[in-house]
C-alpha positions as CSV (number, residue, x, y, z in Angstrom):
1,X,-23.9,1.1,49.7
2,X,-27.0,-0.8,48.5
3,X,-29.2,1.3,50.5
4,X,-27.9,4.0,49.5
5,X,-27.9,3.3,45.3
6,X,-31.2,1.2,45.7
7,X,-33.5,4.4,46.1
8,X,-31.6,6.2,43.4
9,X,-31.6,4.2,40.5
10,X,-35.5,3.9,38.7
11,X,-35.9,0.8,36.4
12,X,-38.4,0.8,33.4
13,X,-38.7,-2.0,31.4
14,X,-40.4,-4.2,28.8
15,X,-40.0,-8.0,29.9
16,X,-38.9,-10.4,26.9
17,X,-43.0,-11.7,26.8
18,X,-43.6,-7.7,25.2
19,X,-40.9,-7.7,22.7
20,X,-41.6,-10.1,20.0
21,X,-39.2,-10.3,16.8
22,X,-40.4,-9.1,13.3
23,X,-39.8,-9.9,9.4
24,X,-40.9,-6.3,8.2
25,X,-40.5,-8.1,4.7
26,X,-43.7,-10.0,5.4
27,X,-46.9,-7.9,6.3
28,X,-48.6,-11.5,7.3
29,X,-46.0,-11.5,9.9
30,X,-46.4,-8.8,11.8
31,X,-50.0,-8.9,11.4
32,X,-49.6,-12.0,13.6
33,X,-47.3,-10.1,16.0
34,X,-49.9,-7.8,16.5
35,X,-52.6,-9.0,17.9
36,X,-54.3,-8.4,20.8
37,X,-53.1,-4.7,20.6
38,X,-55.3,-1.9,20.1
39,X,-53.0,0.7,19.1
40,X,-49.4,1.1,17.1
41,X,-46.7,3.4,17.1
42,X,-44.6,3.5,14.1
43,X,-41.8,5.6,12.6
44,X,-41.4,6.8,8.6
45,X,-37.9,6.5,7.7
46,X,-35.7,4.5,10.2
47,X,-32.1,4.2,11.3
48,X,-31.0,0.7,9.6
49,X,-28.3,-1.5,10.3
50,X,-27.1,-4.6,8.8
51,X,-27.0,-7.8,10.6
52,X,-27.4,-11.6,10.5
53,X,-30.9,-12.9,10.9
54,X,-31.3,-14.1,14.2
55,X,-31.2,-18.0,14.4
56,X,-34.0,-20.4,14.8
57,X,-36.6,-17.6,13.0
58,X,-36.6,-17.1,10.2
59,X,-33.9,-17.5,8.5
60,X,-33.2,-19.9,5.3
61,X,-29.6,-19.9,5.3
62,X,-26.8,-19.6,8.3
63,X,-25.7,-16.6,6.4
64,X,-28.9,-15.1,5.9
65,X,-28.4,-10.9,6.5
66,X,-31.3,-8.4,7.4
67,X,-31.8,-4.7,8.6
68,X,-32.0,-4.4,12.6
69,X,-33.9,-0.7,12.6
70,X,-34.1,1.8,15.1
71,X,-36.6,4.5,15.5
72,X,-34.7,7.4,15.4
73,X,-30.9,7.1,16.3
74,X,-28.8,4.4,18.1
75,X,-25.7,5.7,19.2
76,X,-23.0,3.7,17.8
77,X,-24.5,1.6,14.9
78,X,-22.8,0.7,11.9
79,X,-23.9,2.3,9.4
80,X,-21.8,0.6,6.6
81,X,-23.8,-1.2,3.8
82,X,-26.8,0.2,4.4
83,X,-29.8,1.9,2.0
84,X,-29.9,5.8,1.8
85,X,-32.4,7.9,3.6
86,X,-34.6,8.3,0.2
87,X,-34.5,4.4,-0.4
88,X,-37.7,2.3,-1.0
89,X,-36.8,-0.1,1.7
90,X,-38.2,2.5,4.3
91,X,-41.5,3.0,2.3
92,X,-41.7,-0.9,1.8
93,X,-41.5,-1.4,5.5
94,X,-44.0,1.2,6.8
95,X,-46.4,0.3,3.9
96,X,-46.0,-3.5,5.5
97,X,-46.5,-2.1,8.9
98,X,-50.2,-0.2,8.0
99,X,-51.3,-2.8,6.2
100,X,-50.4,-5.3,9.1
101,X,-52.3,-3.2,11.6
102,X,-55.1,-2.8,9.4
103,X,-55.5,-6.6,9.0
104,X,-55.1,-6.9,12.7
105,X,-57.8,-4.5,13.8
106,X,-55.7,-1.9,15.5
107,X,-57.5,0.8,16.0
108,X,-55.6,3.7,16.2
109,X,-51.8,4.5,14.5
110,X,-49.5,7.1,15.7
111,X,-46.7,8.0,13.3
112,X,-43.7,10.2,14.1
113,X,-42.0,11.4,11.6
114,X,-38.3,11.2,12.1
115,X,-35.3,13.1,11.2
116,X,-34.4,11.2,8.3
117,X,-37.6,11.8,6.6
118,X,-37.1,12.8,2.7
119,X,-40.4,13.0,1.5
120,X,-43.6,12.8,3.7
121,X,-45.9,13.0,1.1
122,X,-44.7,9.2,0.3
123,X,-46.1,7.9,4.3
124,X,-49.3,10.6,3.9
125,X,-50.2,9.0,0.8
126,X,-49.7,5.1,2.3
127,X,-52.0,5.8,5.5
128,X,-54.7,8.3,3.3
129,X,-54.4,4.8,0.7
130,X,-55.3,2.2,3.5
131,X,-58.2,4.2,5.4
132,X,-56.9,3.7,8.6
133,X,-57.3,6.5,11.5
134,X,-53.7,7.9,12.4
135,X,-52.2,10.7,14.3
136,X,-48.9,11.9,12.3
137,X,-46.5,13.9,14.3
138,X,-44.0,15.8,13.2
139,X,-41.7,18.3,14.2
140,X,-40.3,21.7,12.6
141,X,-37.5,21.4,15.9
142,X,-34.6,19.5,16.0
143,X,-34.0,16.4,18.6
144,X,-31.5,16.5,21.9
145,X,-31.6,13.8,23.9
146,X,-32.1,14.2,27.8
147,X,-29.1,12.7,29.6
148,X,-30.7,14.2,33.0
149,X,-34.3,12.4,32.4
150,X,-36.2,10.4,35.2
151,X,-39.7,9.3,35.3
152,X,-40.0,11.5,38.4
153,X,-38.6,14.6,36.0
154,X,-41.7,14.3,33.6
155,X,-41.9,16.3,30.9
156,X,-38.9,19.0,31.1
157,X,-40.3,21.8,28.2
158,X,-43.4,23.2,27.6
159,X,-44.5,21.9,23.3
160,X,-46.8,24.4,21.0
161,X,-49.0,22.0,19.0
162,X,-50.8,22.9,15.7
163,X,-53.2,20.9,13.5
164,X,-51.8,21.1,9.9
165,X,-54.0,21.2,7.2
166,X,-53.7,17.7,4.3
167,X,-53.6,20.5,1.6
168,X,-49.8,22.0,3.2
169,X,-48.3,18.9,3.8
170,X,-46.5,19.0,0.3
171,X,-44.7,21.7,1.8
172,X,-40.4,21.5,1.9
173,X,-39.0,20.4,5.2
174,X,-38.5,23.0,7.0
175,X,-34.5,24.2,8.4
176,X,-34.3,23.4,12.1
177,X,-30.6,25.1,12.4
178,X,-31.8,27.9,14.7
179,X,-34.7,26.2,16.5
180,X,-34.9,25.5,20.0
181,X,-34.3,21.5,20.4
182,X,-36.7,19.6,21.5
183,X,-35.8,16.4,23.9
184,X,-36.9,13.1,22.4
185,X,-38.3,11.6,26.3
186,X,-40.7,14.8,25.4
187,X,-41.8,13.9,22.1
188,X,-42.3,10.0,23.5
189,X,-44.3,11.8,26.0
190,X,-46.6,13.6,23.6
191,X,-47.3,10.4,21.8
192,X,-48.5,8.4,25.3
193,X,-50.4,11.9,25.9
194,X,-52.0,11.7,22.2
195,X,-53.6,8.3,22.5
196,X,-54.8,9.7,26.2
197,X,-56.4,12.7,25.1
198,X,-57.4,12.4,21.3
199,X,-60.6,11.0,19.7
200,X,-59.2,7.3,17.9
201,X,-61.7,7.7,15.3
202,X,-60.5,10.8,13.6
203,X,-57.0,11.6,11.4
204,X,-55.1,14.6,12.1
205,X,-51.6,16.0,11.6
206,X,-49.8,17.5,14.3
207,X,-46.7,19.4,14.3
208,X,-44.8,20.4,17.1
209,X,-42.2,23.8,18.1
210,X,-40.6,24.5,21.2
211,X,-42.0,27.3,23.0
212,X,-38.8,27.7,24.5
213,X,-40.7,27.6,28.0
214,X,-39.4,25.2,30.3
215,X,-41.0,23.2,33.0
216,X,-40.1,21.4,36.2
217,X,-41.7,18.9,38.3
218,X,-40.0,20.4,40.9
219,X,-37.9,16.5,41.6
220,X,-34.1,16.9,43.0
221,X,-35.1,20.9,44.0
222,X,-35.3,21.3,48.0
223,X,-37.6,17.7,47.4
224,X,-39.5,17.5,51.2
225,X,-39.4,13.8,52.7
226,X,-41.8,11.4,51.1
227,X,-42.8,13.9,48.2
228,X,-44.3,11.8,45.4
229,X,-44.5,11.9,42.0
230,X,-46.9,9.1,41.0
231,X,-50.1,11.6,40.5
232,X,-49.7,11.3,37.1
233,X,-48.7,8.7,34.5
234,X,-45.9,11.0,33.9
235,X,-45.3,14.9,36.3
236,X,-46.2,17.5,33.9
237,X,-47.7,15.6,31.8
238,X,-50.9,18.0,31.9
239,X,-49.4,20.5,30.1
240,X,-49.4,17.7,27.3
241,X,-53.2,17.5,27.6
242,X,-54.1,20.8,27.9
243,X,-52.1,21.6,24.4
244,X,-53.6,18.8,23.1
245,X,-57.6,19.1,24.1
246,X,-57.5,22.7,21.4
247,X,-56.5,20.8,18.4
């Protein structure tokens, strides 16, 4: 049975030495969290959930509570005694996180804007404020997740990317009721592809539609023995950089 499962099952993972803990309270902090990295990846308004502090951190009291956040959507979180989606706690913590990766020298920030997003103009104004060079992604399309996704899938849809203009950001949210979804893994994809392809020195905003195009690797269809899919950091991943190098 082992040989059988062993060649089926792909295994991606961050070991513990990459995942560091955080007090998004304290900008100091995470600047010290930070370094040695040269880029950031960050979200606007997050999924929260409340939880004790983890021991032996940083903590002051055994019964010391904090907000465990999630960048889009964990399935299953309580969501009981926690801050609304217009609170200041999300602005407090992304304003901590740019001014931490300023003070550490990162280079480059990519922000996606998530779902929960009330007002942009609020994490626009935070990265314009601090002078730091950022890619802001956002999308007019709602989110799916891919329960069929593999590394040897790739990228599953083809993405139309636009460069927005500053002056329309004010613009309302727009409905995403009848739009195509797009699949998070994609959008993940597009923000690898971003730092790939894109000049790290210049700001842009980018937002992204589904073409309604779809795309296959060709993995699991007719595959011939020893077909591999390691040409690319990620199989169609191309079509990412050729949408991207117009911008």
């Amino acid at each position: 049975m082992n040989k059988v499962l062993g060649p089926a099952f792909k295994l991606a993972y961050a070991s513990e030495d990459l995942i560091r803990l955080v007090d998004t309270t304290d900008m100091w902090y995470i600047k010290e969290r930070l370094k040695g990295y040269d880029a950031a990846i960050i979200g606007t308004t997050y999924q929260l959930e409340r939880r004790a502090v983890t021991l032996n951190t940083y903590e002051k009291t055994p019964n010391d509570k904090t907000y465990e956040f999630y960048l889009d959507q964990r399935y299953g979180a309580l969501e009981t005694d926690i801050p609304s989606d217009d609170s200041g706690i999300h602005k407090s913590i992304f304003t901590n996180s740019i001014r931490a990766c300023k003070e550490a020298g990162i280079s480059h920030i990519v922000v996606i804007e998530t779902p929960k997003t009330v007002n942009r103009m609020d994490y626009l104004n935070v990265l314009d404020n601090e002078g730091v060079a950022y890619t802001y992604i956002r999308t007019d399309s709602p989110l799916k997740k891919d329960i069929t996704f593999t590394f040897e899938k790739g990228i599953s849809s083809k993405l139309g990317i636009s460069m927005r203009s500053k002056l329309l950001t004010s613009i309302a949210t727009p409905n995403t009721e009848d739009k195509t979804a797009i699949s998070r893994e994609d959008i993940a994809a597009l923000v690898v592809q971003s730092l790939m392809t894109l000049d790290w020195d210049k700001t842009r905003i980018l937002e992204v539609h589904s073409s309604g195009m779809n795309v296959s690797s060709g993995y699991g269809e007719k595959e011939t023995r020893g077909q591999k899919y390691d040409k690319q950091w990620c199989p169609n991943s191309d079509i990412l950089a050729d949408a991207l190098s117009s911008v």
